[in-house]
N, C-alpha and C positions, 0 to 999 in steps of 0.2 A: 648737514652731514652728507659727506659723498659716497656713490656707492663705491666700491674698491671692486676690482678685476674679477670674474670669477675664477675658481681654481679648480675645475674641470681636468682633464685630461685631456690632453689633446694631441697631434701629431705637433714636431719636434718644427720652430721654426728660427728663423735668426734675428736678430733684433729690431731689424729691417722690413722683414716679411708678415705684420701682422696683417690674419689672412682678411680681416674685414674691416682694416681702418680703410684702405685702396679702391675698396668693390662697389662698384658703384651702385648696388641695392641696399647694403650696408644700413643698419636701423641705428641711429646715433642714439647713444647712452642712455641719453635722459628719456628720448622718448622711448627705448625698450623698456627703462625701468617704470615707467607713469604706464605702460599698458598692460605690465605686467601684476602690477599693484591694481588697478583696476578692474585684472580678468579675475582678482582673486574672490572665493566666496565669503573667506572669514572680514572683517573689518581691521584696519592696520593704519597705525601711527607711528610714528618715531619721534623721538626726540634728540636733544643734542645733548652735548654735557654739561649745558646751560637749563636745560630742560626745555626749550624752546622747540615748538613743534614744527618738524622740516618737512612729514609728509603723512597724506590724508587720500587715504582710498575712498571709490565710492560705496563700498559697503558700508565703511563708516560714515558716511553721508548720509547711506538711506536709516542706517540705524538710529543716528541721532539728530539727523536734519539737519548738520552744518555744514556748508560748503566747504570744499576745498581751500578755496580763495578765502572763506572767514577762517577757520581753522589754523593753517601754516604760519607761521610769524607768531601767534599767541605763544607768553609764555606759560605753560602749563593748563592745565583745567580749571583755574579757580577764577569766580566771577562770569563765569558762560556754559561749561558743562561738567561743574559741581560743584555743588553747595560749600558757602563761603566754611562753613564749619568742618567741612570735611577734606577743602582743599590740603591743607597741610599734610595732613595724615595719608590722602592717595597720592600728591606729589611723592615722598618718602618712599614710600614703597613701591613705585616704579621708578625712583632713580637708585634708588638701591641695590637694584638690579648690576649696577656699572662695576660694582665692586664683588661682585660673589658669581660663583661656578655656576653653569646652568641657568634652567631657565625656570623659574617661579613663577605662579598660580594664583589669582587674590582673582575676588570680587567685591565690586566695586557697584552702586547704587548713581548712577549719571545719567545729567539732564537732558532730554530732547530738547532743540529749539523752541516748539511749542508748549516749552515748560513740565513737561511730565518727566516723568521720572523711570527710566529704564535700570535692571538689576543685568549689569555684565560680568563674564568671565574671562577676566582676563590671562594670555602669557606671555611673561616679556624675558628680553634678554638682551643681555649688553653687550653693543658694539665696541671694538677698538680698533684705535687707526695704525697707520703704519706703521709708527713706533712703540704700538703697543701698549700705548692707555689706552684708558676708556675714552670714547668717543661722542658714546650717546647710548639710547635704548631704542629697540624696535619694540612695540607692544601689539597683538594679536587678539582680538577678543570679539566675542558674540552676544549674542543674549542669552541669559540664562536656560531660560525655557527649554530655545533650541538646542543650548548643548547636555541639556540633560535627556530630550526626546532624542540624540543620536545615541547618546550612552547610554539609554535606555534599550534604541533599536539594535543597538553593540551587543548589550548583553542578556538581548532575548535570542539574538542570532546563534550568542556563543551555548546558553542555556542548551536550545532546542538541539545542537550539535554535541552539545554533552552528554547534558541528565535530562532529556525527553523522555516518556514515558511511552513515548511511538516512535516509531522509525521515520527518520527525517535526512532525505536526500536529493541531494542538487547534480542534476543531470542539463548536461549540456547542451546545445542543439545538434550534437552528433550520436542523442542519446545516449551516453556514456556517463555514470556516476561520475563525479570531482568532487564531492564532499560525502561521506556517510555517518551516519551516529552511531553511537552502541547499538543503539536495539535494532537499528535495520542493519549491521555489521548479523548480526545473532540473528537476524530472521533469515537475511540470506546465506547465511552459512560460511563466512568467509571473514576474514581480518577489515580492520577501518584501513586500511592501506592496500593491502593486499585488492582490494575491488575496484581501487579508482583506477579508471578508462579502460576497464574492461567491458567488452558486448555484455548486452541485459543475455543474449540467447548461452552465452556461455555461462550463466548460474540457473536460468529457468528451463527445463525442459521442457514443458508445457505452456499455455496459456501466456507467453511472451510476444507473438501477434495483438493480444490483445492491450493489452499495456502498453509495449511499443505507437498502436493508433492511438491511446489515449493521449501519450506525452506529444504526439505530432498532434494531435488538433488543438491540445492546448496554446502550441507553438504558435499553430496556424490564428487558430480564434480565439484563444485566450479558456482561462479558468470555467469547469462548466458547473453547473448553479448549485449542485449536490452532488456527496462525496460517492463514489462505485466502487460497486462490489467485485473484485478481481482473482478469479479460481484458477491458481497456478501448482505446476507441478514442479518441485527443486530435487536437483540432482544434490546428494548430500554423499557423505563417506559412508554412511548407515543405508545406502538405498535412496529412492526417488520417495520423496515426502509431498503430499496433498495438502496447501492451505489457501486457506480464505484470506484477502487483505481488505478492510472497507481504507480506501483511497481518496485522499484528496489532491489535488492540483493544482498550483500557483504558476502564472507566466511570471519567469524573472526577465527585468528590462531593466539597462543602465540609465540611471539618473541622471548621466552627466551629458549624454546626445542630445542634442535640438529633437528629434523624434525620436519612439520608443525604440530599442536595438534590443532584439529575447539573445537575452544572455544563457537562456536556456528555461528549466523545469523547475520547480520545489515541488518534492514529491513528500505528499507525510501520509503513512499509513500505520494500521493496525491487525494486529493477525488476529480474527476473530472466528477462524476456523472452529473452535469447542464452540460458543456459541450458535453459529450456523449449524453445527453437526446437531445438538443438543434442537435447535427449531426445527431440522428436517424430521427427526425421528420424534419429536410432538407432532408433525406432519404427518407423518406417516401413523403413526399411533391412534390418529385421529379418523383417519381415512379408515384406514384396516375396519375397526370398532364401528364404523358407520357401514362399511361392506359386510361384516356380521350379523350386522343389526337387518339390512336391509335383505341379506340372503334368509334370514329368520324370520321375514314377515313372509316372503315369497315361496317357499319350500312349505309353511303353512297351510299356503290354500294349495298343494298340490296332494290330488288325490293317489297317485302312485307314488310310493316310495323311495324310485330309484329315480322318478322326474326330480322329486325335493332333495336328492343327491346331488345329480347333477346339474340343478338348479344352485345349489352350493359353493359346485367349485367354478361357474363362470361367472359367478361374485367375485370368488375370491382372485382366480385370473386377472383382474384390473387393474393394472401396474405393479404386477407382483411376477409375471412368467407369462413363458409365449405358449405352453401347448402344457397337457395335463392327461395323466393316463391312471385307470383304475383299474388292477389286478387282485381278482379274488381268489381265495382259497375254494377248490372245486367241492373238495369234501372235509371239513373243519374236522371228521373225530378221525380219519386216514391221514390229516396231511399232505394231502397230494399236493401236485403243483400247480403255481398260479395259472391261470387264466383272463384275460383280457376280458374285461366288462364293459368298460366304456373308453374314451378317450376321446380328444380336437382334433382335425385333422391333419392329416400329416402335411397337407402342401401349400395353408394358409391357415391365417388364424379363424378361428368358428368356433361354436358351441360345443361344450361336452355333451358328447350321443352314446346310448347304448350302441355298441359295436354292430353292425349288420350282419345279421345270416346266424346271428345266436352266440354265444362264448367261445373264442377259440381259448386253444393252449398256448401258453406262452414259453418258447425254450431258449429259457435265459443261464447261460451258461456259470457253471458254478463260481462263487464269489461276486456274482451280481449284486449291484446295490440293493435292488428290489428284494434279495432274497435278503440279505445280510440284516434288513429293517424287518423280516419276518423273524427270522431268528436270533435279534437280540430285542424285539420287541420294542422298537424305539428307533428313532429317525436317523439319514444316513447320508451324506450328504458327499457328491461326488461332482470331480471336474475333468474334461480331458486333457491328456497331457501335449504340450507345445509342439505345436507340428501336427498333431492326429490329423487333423482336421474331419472330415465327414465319414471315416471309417469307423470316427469313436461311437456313434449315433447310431450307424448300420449295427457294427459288433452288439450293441446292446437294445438293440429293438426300438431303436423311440425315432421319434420324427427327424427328418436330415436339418441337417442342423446346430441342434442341441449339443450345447460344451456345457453347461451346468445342469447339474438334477439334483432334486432333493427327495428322498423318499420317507414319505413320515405314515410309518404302522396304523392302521384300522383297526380297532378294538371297543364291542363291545359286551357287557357282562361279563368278563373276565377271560374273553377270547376271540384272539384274532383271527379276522376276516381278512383280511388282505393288507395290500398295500398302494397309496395313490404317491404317485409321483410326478411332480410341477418341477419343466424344464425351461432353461432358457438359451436364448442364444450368443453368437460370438460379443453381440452390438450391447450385451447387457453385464452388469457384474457379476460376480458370484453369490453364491447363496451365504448369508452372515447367522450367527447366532440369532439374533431379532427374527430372522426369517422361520427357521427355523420352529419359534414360540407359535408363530403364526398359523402355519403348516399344521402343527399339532392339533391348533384351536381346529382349523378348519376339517382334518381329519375326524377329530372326536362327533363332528355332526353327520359327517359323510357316513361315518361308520353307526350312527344310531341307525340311520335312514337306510344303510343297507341292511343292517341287522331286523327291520323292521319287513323288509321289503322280504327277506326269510322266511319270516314267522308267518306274514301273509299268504305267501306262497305254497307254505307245509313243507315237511320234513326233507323230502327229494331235492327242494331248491337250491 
């Protein structure tokens, strides 16, 4: 069987002009077609419309061990590479192919040289010549195995890009998405369309340095040996959202270069933000409970009342607030106004100390947090507004600095003593409900121990 002309497109010439019968580099027919059949990966036969085989790749070579030269000239497979029982039946249905549309699918059970017995998939299709009969058949075929391990890696590819149950994205080595799934479409807040080849920094506000290094070291050095943890901030329509991704990382490289060529990234991830939130605050939970525990053995052995106070709240100070100040009620059955007892200092972090030079007054302007927690008998919790900066801190008496206070009431036997309030600054968050519980806890002991420290002292204290 001859090959016929290709029917390409091409510029327009005249019957005279073909541009590479003339050229003197010009690759003559036969050998483009023999090097192209042998550059191919799948294995390839043809037959004629005698069944007689006109051409043998070396795929098919290495797949069933027959030469070229034994191969070509045989009529059909039967008596060398399939069984005499079975000849009939696969002759048939590869030349049946000559008469019907398309191309058809069979597997076929066919002999190696060395007598074993390979399971192929084959597809063939019928040639016709000039005048439009059948000609012959080209047939195309593998081993089984292998074309079930590619349609296998076909449609875990298509799966993971579907119905993943993580986000799963192919990033280029210009860092730029080309493929995105459902869930990372919904994690990062945008359409499966709408995100390809746009900048990672244009969905992440935050935390995009850091992920951006990971996908280039992958690049550089390849996949690294466990998945990371990645705390990014996303600009959403709802505001900028805080999540957790635990990240893995795949270098994509084409299969088909003599050396490996990074086609880019497979990035698959998980938003495990409720989980981590849920572990920090057993963290914290744990900690706190252990800073109670150990403030309560230590306020124990102190002989003064107001040392095991402020022995209290430089427990409770450890990773909870930068500075802490205690105002007492001067005279509990008047009312009067607070007074400074103790406090950290104002121009580094230190210990809570009773105040030097004895109790001042304290003149905190009406609607003060501090007072606001004496008169609704319960904690209070304030931030300054954007912009103050260190005027918020002077106006209300606390150390410079301070943009978050919480003030949580002192009371005990059914009346309040004061009030202690734990500050923090610009570099920290705000104070949360959780804090809040803490604060309480830590108060309720401040305030036995001043209330103690009273009764000690007699009635004037």
């Amino acid at each position: 069987m001859s090959a016929s002309r290709s029917t390409g497109t091409t510029d327009a010439v005249g019957p005279d002009e073909d541009p590479g019968r003339d050229h003197p580099a010009a690759i003559p027919g036969t050998r483009l077609l023999a090097a192209l059949l042998d550059g191919m990966d799948a294995a390839l036969c043809a037959f004629d419309a005698h069944g007689t085989i006109t051409h043998w790749n070396r795929e098919a070579e290495r797949i069933l061990g027959w030469s070229a030269a034994e191969a070509v000239g045989r009529r059909g497979f039967a008596g060398w590479a399939v069984r005499s029982a079975d000849a009939g039946d696969v002759q048939g249905r590869l030349l049946s192919v000559m008469d019907a549309p398309g191309r058809q699918v069979h597997e076929f059970a066919l002999l190696r040289k060395d007598g074993g017995r390979v399971l192929v998939r084959t597809q063939s299709s019928g040639v016709r010549g000039e005048d439009g009969k059948p000609a012959g058949v080209y047939c195309a075929f593998s081993e089984v195995h292998a074309q079930i391990d590619l349609e296998r890696s076909i449609a875990l590819s298509e799966a993971l890009f579907e119905d993943a149950s993580w986000g799963v994205v192919a990033v280029d080595v210009d860092l730029r998405p080309t493929v995105v799934n459902a869930y990372a479409a919904r994690a990062l807040g945008g359409g499966r369309t709408t995100l390809l080849g746009r900048p990672l920094g244009e969905l992440i506000v935050q935390g995009v340095e850091d992920l951006e290094s990971a996908l280039q070291h992958v690049l550089a050095e390849g996949a690294p040996p466990a998945p990371a943890e990645l705390w990014v901030t996303l600009r959403t329509a709802d505001g900028d959202r805080r999540r957790c991704w635990r990240s893995g990382f795949l270098r994509l490289a084409s299969p088909l270069a003599e050396e490996p060529v990074p086609l880019g990234v497979g990035w698959l991830f998980r938003d495990v933000t409720a989980a981590k939130l849920a572990e920090q605050d057993a963290d914290r939970v744990r900690f706190r409970a252990k800073q109670l525990h150990r403030a309560a053995r230590q306020a124990a052995e102190c002989e003064d009342p107001m040392e095991a106070a402020t022995t209290s709240l430089d427990y409770a100070l450890a990773g909870f607030a930068d500075h802490v100040v205690v105002d007492l009620l001067a005279d509990l059955a008047a009312g009067e106004r607070l007074v400074r007892a103790a406090a950290t200092p104002s121009d580094a972090p230190g210990p809570c100390l009773p105040v030097s030079g004895g109790p001042l007054p304290v003149r905190y302007a009406p609607g003060h947090p501090a007072l606001q927690a004496v008169e609704r008998e319960g904690s209070v919790r304030a931030a300054a507004p954007a912009g103050a900066g260190g005027a918020w801190s002077v106006e209300h008496q606390w150390p410079d600095g301070s943009v978050h206070a919480l003030c949580a009431v002192l009371r005990s036997r059914g009346r309040t003593l004061g009030v202690v309030t734990f500050l923090r600054a610009a570099n920290r968050s705000a104070f949360e409900r959780p804090d809040v519980t803490y604060a309480e806890s830590v108060a309720a002991r401040v305030a036995t121990a001043v209330d103690l420290a009273r009764l000690t002292a007699g009635p004037d204290a």
